[in-house]
FIDODO-778878 format. One record per residue (C-alpha): residue number from 1; x, y, z. Coordinates in Angstrom, 3 decimals, decimal comma. Layout:
REM residues N
<node i="NUM" px="X" py="Y" pz="Z"/>
...
This chain:
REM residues 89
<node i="1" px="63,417" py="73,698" pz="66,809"/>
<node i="2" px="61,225" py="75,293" pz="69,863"/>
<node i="3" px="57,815" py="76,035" pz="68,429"/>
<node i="4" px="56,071" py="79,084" pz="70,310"/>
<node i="5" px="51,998" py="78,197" pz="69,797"/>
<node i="6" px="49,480" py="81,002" pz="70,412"/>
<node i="7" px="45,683" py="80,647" pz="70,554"/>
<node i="8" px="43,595" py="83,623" pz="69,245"/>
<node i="9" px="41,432" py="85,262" pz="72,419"/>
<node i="10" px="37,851" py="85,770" pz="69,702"/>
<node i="11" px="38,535" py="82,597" pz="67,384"/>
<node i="12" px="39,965" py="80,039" pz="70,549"/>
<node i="13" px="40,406" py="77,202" pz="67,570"/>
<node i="14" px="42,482" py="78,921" pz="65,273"/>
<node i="15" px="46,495" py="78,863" pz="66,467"/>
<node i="16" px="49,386" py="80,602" pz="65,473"/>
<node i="17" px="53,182" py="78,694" pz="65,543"/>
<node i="18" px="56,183" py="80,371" pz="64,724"/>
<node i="19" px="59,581" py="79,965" pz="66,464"/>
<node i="20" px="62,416" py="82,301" pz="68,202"/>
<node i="21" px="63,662" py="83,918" pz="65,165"/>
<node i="22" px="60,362" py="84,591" pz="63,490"/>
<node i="23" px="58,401" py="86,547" pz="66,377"/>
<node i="24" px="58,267" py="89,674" pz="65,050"/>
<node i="25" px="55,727" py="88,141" pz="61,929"/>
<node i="26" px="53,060" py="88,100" pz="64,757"/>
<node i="27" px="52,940" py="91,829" pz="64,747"/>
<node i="28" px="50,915" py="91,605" pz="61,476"/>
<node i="29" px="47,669" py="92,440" pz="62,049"/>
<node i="30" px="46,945" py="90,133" pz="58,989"/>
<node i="31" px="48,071" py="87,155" pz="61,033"/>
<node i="32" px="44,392" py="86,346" pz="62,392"/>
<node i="33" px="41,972" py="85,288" pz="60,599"/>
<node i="34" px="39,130" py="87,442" pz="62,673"/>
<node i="35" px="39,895" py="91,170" pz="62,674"/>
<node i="36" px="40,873" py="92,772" pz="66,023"/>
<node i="37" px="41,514" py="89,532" pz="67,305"/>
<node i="38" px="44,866" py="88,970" pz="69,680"/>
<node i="39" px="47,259" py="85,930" pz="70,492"/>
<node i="40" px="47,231" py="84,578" pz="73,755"/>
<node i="41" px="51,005" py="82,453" pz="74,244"/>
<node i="42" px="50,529" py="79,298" pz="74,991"/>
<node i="43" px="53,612" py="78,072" pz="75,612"/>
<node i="44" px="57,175" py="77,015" pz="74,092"/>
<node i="45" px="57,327" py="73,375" pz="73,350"/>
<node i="46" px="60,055" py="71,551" pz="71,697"/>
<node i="47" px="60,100" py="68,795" pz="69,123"/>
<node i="48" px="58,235" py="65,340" pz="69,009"/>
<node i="49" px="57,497" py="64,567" pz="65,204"/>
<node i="50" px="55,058" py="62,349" pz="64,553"/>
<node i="51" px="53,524" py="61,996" pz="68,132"/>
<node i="52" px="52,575" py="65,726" pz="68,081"/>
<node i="53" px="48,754" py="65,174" pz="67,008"/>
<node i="54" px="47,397" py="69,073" pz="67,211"/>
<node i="55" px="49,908" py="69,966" pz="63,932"/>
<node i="56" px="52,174" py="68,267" pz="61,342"/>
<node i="57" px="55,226" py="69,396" pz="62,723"/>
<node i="58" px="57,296" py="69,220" pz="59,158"/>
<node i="59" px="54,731" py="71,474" pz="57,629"/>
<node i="60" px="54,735" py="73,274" pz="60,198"/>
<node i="61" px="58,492" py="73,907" pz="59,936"/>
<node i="62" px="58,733" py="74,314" pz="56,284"/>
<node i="63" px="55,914" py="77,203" pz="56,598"/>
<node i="64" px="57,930" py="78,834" pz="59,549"/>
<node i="65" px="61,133" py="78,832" pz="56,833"/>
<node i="66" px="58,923" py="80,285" pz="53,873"/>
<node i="67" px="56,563" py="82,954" pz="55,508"/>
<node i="68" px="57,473" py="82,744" pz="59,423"/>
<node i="69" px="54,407" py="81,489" pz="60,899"/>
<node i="70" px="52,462" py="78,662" pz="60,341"/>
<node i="71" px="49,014" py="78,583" pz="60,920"/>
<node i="72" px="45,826" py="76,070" pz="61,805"/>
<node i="73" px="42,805" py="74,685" pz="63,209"/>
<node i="74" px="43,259" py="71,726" pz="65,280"/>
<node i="75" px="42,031" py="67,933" pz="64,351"/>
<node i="76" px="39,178" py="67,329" pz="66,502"/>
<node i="77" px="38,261" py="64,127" pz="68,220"/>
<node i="78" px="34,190" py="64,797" pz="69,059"/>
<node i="79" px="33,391" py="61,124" pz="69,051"/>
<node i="80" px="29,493" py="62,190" pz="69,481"/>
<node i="81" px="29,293" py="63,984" pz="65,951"/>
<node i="82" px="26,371" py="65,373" pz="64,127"/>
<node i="83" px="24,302" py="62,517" pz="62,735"/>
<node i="84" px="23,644" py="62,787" pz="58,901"/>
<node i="85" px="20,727" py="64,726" pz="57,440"/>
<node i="86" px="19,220" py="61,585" pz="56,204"/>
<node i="87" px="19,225" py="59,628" pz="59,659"/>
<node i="88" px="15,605" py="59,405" pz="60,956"/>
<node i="89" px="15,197" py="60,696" pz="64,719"/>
């Protein structure tokens, strides 16, 4: 399967994967999560199962069958998080 990722242009860490049969879902105007919002294509990339860290790619594909889109927020990696409430400064 080729997945085609797009990025919304207000919400840039919310993305929307769907594949060549299922492009006509992204006409919903449901599809973001902010309204007005648009998808930007980010490209067409192919398979590479469990090395693909920005989505599970077997979820992604079993959403894709069910609804025709799959959507998420990326993992992040900020290695400088907040510290807790409870940490003096």
């Amino acid at each position: 399967m080729e997945f085609h990722v797009f990025q919304c242009k207000i919400d840039k860490d919310f993305f929307v994967v769907t594949d060549e049969a299922h492009l006509d879902v992204l006409n919903d105007p449901g599809i973001t999560p902010t309204p007005d919002d648009e998808l930007e294509k980010i490209g067409v990339f192919g398979e590479m199962g469990p090395d693909r860290a920005a989505f599970d790619e077997g979820f992604a594909k079993r959403s894709i069958e069910s609804q025709g889109f799959f959507r998420f927020h990326p993992k992040t990696y900020d290695p400088a998080g907040e510290p807790p409430l409870s940490m003096p400064v």
